[in-house]
MARLOKOL-148248 format. One record per residue (C-alpha): residue number from 0; x, y, z. Coordinates in pm, whole numbers. Example, Ala and Ser with C-alpha at 12.3 -4.5 7.8 and 13.67 -1.06 7.14 Angstrom:
2
<0; <1230; -450; 780>>;
<1; <1367; -106; 714>>;
# end
This chain:
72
<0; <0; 0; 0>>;
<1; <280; 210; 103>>;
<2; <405; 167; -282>>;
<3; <32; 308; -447>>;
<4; <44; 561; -192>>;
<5; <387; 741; -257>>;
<6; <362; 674; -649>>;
<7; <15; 872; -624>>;
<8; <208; 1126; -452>>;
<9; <459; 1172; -675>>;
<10; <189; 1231; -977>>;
<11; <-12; 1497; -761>>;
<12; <-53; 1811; -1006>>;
<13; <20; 1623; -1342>>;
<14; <-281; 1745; -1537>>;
<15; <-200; 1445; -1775>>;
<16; <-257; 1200; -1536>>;
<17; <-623; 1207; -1477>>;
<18; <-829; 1071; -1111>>;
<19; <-966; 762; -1375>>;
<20; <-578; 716; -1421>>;
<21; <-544; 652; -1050>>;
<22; <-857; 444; -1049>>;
<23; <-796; 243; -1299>>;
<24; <-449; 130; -1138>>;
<25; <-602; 80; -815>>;
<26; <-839; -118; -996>>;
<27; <-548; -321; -1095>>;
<28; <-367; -344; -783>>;
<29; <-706; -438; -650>>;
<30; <-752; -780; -879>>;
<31; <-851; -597; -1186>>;
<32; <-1223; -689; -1293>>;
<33; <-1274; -865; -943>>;
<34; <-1248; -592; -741>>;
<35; <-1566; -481; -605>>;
<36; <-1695; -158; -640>>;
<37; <-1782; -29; -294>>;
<38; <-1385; -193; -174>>;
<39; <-1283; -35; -499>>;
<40; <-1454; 318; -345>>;
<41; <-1329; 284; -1>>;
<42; <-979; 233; -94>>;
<43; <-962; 516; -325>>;
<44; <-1132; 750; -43>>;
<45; <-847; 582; 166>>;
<46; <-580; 641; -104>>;
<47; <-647; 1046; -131>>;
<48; <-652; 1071; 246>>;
<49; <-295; 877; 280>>;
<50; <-163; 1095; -40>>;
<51; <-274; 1399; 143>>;
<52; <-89; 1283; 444>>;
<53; <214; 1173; 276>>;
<54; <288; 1535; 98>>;
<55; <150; 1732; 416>>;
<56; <472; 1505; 591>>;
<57; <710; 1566; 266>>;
<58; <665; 1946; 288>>;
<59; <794; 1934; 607>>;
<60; <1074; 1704; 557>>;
<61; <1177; 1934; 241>>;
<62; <1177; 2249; 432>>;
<63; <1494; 2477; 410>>;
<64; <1643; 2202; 123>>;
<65; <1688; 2269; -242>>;
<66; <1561; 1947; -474>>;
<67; <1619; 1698; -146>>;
<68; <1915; 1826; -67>>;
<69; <2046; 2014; 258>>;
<70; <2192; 2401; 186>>;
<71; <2531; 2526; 316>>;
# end
């Protein structure tokens, strides 16, 4: 889950990679066809509140760094 999560994060504000992107690989991820719809639901409720999370926690991380990196 961990994996989904951060990869979602990563794509956050990429206009070309649409919510029915995200869906359809959690869809995937899920068992593809199998996956029911209100699991498939929850989990992608679950998915945009973890994402949020994850990037509330990177901003912090990243603060007073350049790309990842520490300044002089």
């Amino acid at each position: 889950w961990h994996s989904i999560v951060r990869l979602a994060a990563s794509l956050v504000g990429y206009e070309r990679v649409t919510r029915a992107d995200g869906l359809r690989l959690l869809r995937l991820w899920m068992g593809g066809d199998a996956a029911r719809r209100s699991e498939l639901k929850r989990r992608y409720r679950d998915l945009a509140r973890d994402v949020h999370a994850y990037n509330r926690r990177a901003r912090g991380r990243k603060r007073d760094k350049l790309d990842g990196f520490a300044g002089d």
